[in-house]
C-alpha positions in Angstrom: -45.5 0.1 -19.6 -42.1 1.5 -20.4 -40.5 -1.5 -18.2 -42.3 -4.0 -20.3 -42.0 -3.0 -23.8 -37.8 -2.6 -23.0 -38.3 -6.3 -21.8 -40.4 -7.3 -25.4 -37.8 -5.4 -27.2 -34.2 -6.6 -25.9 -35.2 -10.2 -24.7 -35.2 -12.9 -27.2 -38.3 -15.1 -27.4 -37.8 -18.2 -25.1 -34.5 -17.5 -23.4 -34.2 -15.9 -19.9 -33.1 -12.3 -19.3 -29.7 -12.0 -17.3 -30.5 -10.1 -14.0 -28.3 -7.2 -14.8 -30.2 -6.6 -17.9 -33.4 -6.5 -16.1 -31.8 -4.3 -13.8 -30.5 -2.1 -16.5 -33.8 -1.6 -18.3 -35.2 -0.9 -15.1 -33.4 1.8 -14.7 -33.9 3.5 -18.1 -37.7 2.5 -17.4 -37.5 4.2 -14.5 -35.4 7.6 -15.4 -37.5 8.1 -18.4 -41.0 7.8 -16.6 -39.4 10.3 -14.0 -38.7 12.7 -16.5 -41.7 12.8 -18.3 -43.1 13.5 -14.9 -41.0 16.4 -13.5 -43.3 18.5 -15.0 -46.2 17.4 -12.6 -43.7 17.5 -9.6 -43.0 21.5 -10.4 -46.7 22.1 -10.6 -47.2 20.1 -7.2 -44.0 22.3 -5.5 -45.3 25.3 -6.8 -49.2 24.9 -5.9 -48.3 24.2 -2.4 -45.6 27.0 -2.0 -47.7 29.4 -3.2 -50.3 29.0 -0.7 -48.1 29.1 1.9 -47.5 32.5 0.9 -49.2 35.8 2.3 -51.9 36.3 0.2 -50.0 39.6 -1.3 -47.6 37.9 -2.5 -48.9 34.7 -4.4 -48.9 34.1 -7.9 -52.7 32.8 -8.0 -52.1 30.0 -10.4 -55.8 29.4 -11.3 -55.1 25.6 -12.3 -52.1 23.1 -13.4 -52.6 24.2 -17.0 -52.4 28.2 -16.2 -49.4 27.0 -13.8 -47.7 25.3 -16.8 -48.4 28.1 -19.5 -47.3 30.8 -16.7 -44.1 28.9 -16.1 -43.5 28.0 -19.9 -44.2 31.7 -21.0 -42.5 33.5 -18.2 -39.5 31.6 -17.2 -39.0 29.7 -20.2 -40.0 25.8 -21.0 -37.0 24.5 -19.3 -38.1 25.9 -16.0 -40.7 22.7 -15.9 -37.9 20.4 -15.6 -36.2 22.0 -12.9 -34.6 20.2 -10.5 -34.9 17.0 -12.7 -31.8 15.5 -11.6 -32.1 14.3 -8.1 -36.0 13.2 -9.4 -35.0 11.2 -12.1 -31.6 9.5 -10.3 -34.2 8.4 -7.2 -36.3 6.9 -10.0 -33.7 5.5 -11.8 -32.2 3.3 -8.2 -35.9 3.0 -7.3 -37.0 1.1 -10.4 -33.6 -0.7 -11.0 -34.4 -2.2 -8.0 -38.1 -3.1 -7.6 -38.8 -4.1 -11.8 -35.4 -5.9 -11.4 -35.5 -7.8 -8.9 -39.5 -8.4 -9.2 -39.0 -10.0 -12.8 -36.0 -12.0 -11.9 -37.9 -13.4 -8.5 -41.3 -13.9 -11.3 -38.8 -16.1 -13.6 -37.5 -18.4 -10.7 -40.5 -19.0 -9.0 -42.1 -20.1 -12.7 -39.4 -22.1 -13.5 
């Protein structure tokens, strides 16, 4: 959805995109839905890591919601987005990539 509303909003109506554009938006598509998403991805981490612990020792997150109130209230909102960089850089190649190259390969074969 992000991908296609940067391609409504920079392309003008009945010309073609140039590929590096495509690739560009892409990649801001692709950061920005990894970003929003961190957030899930800490929750994921943390679920699983804390059931690999002894039972003594876990924090007993009840659900994603208590995990992201716990986190937020006792390490601080910013603590969600931990790690964010390698996430969103991945997503950011990932997408340049595949909505790139998939709308400039849509294009030729419709011309």
């Amino acid at each position: 959805a992000i991908y296609s509303s940067l391609l409504d909003a920079f392309k003008a109506p009945g010309e073609s995109m140039p590929f590096w554009k495509k690739f560009g938006l892409g990649t801001i598509a692709g950061g920005t839905a990894a970003l929003i998403g961190v957030p899930s991805e800490v929750c994921l981490v943390r679920l699983s890591a804390d059931q690999r612990l002894p039972p003594n020792q876990r924090r007993g997150y009840t659900s994603v919601p208590d995990l992201l109130l716990r986190v937020a209230r006792e390490e601080g909102l910013s603590a969600l987005w931990g790690g964010w960089q390698p996430t969103v850089l991945r997503a950011c190649f990932l997408n340049a990539g595949q909505l790139g190259v998939y709308s400039e390969a849509k294009e030729r074969v419709h011309e």
